[in-house]
GULO-231714 format. One record per residue (C-alpha): residue number from 1; residue in three letters; x negated, y, z negated. Coordinates in nm, 2 decimals. Layout:
<rs>
@pos->NUM	code->ala	east->X	north->Y	up->Z
...
</rs>
This chain:
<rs>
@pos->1	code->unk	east->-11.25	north->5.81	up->-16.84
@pos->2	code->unk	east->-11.54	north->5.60	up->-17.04
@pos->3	code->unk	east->-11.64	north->5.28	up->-16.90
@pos->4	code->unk	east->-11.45	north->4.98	up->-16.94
@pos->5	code->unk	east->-11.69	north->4.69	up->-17.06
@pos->6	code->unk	east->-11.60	north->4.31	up->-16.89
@pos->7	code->unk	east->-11.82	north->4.03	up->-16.95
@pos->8	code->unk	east->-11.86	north->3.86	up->-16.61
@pos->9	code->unk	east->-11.93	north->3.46	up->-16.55
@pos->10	code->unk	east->-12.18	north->3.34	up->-16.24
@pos->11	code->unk	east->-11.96	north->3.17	up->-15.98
@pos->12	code->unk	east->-12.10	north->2.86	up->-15.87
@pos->13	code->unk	east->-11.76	north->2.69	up->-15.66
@pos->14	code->unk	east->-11.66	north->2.88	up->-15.35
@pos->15	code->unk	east->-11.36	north->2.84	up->-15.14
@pos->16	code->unk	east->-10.94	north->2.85	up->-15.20
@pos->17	code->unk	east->-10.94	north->2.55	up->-15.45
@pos->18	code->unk	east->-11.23	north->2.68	up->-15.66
@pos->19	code->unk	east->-11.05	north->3.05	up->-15.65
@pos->20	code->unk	east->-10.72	north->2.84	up->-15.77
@pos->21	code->unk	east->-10.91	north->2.68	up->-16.01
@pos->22	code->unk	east->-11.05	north->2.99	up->-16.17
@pos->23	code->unk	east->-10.68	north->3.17	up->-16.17
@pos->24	code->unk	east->-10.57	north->2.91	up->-16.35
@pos->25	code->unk	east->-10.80	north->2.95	up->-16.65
@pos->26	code->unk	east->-10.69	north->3.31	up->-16.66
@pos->27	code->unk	east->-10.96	north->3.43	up->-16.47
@pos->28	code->unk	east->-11.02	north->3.65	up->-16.14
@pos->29	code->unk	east->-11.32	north->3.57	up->-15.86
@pos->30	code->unk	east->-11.46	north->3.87	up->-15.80
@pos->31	code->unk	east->-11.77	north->3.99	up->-15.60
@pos->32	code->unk	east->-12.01	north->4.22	up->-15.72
@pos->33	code->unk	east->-12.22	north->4.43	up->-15.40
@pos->34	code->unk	east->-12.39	north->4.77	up->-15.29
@pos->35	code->unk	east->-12.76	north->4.93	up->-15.30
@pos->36	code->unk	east->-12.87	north->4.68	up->-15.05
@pos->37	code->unk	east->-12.88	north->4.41	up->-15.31
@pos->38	code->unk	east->-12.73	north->4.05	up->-15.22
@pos->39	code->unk	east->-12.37	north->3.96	up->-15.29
@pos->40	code->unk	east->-12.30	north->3.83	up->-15.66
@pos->41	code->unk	east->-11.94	north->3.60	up->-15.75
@pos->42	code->unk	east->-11.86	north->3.63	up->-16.06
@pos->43	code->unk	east->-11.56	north->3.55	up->-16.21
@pos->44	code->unk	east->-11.36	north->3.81	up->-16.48
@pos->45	code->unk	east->-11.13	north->3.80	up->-16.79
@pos->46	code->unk	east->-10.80	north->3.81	up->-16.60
@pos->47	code->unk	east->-10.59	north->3.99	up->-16.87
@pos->48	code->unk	east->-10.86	north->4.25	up->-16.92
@pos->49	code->unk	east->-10.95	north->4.35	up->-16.61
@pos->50	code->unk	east->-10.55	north->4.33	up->-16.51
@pos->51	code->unk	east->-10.52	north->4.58	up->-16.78
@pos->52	code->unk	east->-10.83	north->4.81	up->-16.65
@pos->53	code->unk	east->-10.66	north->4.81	up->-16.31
@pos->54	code->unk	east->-10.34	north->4.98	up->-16.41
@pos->55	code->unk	east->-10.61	north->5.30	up->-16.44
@pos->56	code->unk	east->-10.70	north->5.42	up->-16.06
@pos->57	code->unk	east->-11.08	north->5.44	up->-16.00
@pos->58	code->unk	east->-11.16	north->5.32	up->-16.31
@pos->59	code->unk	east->-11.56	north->5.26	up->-16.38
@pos->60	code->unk	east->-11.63	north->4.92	up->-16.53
@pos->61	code->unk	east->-11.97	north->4.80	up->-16.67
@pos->62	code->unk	east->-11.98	north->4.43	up->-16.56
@pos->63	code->unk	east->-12.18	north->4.24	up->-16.81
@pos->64	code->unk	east->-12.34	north->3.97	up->-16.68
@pos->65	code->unk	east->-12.65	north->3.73	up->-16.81
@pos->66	code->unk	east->-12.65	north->4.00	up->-17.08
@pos->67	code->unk	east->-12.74	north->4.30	up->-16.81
@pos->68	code->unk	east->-12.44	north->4.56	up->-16.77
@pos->69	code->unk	east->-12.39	north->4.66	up->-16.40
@pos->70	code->unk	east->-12.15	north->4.96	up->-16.30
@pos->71	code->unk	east->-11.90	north->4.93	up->-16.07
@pos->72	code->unk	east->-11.53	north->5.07	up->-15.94
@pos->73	code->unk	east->-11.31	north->4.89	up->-15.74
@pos->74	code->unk	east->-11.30	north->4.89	up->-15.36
@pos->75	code->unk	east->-11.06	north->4.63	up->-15.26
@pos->76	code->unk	east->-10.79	north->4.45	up->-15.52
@pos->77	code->unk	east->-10.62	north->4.17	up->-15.35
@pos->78	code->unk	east->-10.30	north->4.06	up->-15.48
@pos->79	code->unk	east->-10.01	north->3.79	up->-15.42
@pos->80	code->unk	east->-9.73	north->3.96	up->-15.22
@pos->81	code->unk	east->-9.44	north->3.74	up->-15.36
@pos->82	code->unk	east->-9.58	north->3.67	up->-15.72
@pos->83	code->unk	east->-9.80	north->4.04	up->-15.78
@pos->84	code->unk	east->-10.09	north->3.84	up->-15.95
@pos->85	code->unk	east->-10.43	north->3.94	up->-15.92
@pos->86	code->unk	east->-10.61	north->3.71	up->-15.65
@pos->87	code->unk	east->-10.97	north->3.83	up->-15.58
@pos->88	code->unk	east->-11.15	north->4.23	up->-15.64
@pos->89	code->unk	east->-11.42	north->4.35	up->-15.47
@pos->90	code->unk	east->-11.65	north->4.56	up->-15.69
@pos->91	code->unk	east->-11.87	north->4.80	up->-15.56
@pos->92	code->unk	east->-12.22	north->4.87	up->-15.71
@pos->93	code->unk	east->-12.28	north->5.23	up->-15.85
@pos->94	code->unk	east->-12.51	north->5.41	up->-16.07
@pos->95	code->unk	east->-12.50	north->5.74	up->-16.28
@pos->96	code->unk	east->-12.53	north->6.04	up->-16.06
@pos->97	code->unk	east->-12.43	north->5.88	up->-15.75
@pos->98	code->unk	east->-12.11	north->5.99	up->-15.53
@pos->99	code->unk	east->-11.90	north->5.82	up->-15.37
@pos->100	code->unk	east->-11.53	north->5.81	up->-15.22
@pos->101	code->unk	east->-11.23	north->5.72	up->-15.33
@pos->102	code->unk	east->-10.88	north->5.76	up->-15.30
@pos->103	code->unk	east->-10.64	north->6.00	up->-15.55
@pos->104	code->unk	east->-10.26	north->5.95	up->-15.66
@pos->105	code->unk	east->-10.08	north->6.29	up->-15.58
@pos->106	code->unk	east->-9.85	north->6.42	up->-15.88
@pos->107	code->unk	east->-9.55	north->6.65	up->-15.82
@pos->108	code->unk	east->-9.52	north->6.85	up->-16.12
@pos->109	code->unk	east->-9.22	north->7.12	up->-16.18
@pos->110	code->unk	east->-8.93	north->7.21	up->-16.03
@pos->111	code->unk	east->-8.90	north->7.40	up->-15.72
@pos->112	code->unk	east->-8.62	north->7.69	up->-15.65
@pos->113	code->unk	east->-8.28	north->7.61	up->-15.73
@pos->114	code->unk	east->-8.11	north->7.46	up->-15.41
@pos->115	code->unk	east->-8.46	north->7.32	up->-15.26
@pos->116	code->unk	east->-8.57	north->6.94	up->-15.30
@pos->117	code->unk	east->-8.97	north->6.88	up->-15.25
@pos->118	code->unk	east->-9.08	north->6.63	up->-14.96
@pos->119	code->unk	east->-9.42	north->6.40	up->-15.06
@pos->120	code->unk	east->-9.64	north->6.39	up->-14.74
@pos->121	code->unk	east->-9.93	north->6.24	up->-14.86
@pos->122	code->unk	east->-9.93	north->6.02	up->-15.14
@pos->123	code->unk	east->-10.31	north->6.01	up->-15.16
@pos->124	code->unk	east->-10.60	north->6.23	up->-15.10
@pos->125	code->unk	east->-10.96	north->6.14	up->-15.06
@pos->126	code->unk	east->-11.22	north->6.30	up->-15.24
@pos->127	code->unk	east->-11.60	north->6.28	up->-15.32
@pos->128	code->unk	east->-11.69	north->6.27	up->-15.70
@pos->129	code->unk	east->-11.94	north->6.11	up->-15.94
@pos->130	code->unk	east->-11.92	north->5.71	up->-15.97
@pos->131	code->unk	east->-11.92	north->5.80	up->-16.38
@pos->132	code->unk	east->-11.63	north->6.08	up->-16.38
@pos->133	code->unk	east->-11.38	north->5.96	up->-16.08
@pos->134	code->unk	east->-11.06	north->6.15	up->-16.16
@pos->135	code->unk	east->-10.71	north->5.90	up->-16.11
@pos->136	code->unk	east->-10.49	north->6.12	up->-15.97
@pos->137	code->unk	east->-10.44	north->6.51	up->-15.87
@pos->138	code->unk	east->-10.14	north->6.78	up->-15.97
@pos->139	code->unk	east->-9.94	north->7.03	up->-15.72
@pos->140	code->unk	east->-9.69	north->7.23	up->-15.95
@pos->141	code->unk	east->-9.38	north->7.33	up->-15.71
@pos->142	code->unk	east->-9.24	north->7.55	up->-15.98
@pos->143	code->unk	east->-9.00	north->7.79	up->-15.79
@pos->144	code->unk	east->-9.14	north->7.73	up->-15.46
@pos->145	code->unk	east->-8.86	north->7.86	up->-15.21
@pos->146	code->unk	east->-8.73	north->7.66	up->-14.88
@pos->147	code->unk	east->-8.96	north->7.64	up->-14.63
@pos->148	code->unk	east->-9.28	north->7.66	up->-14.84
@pos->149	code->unk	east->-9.55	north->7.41	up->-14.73
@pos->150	code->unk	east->-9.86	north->7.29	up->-14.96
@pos->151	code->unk	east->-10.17	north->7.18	up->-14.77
@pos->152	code->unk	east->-10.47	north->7.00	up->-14.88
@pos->153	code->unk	east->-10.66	north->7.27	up->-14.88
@pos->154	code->unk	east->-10.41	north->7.43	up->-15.15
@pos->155	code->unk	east->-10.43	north->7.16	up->-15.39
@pos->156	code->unk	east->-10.70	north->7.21	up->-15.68
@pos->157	code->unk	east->-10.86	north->6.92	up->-15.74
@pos->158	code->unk	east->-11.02	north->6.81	up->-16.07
@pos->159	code->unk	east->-11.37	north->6.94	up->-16.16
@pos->160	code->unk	east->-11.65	north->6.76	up->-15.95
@pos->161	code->unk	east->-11.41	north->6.68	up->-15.65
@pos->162	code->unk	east->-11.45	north->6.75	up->-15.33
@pos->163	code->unk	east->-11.16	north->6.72	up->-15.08
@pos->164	code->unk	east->-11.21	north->6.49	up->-14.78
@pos->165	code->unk	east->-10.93	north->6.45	up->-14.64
@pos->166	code->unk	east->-10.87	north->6.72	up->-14.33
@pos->167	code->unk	east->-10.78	north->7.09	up->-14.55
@pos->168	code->unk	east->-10.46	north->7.12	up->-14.26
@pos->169	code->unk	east->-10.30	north->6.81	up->-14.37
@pos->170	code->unk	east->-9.99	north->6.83	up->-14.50
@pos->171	code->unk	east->-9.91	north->6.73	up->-14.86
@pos->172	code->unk	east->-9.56	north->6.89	up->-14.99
@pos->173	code->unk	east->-9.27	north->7.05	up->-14.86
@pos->174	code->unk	east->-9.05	north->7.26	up->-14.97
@pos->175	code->unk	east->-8.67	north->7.24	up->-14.82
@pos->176	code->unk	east->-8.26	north->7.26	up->-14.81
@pos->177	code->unk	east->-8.12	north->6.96	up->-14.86
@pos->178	code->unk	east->-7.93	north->6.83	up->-14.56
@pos->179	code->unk	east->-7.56	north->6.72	up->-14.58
@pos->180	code->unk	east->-7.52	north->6.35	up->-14.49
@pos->181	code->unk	east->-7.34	north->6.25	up->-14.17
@pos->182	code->unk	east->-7.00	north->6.26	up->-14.31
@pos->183	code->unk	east->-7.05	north->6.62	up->-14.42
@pos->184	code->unk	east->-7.18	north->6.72	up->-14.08
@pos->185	code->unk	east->-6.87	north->6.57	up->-13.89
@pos->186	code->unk	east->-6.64	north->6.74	up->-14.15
@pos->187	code->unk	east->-6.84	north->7.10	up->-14.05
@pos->188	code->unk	east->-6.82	north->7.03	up->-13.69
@pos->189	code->unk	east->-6.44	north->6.92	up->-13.69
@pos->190	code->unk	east->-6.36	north->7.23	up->-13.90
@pos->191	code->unk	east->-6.56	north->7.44	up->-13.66
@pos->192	code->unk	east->-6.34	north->7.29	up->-13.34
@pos->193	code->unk	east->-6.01	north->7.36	up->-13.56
@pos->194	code->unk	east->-6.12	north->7.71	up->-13.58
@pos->195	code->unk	east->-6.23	north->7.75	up->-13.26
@pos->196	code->unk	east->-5.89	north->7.59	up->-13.13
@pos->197	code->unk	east->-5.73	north->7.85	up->-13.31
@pos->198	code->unk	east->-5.89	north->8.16	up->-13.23
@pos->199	code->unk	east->-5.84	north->8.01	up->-12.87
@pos->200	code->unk	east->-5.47	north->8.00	up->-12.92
@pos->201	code->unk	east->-5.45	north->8.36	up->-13.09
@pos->202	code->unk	east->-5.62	north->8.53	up->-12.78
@pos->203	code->unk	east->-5.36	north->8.36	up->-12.56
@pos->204	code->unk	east->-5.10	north->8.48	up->-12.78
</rs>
């Protein structure tokens, strides 16, 4: 995806009542850092960057003192109970450069009729260009049979991708449903009735 452009304010005020302070002019504190160069606090546009976060690995291009910066975000730090943005860490990148990140696994299709599909993994990491970071990754289970298994080795990644996480790990599986316990006590008292019976028929 294109960059997403976010004008940036200089922090000057540091600590939990500056932070609170900032939130409540609808703003995040943020930290800009990489390449060696010092730590910068900014502070961004809360609903605009809340928006850009809803896309995984998204590139911004932090504007700041009129000089545009890229960056992805590393860390987001929210509020357990009320989900609100508290503080991001962005990391530093330029054009060319690769770097690491995490990708959302997608189950596409429908497996064999009588199978369900078990998610492993939710994420892979991969290696790609800071400027084209892909969001998430597809592995199409269309009529897979029982007993298949997808590794992450097996699933194609987007163009420019490479796969970090070990090949052998396991990311889908393919199975027969099981019956819940009150099935499996009906099998097993049906099975003792027969077996009582059979029993009773030899004796006979």
């Amino acid at each position: 995806m294109s960059e997403i452009k976010l004008v940036a304010e200089t922090r000057t005020e540091f600590g939990k009542g500056a932070a609170r302070r900032i939130r409540r002019d609808s703003k995040i504190p943020a930290v800009l850092y990489g390449h060696g160069t010092e730590p910068v606090h900014v502070a961004l546009p809360g609903h605009e960057t809340s928006l850009a976060l809803r896309h995984s690995n998204a590139l911004f291009s932090i504007e700041l003192d009129g000089k545009g910066q890229l960056a992805i975000a590393k860390d987001v730090q929210r509020d357990p109970v009320r989900n609100v943005i508290e503080h991001i860490d962005l990391l530093v990148v330029r054009k060319g450069e690769k770097v690491t990140v995490d990708i959302q696994v997608n189950v596409v299709g429908e497996s064999a009729p009588g199978t369900i599909h078990l998610i492993e993994t939710q994420t892979l990491s991969v290696e790609a260009e800071a400027t084209n970071l892909p969001e998430s990754v597809d592995v199409d289970i269309t009529g897979l049979e029982a007993g298949t298994h997808i590794s992450a080795a097996q699933v194609k990644l987007p163009a420019g991708a490479t796969l970090l996480t070990d090949g052998d790990h396991l990311v889908v599986a393919i199975a027969e449903p099981r019956g819940n316990a009150a099935d499996e006590a009906a099998d097993a008292a049906q099975a003792a009735v027969q077996s009582a019976q059979s029993a009773a028929a030899l004796e006979d």
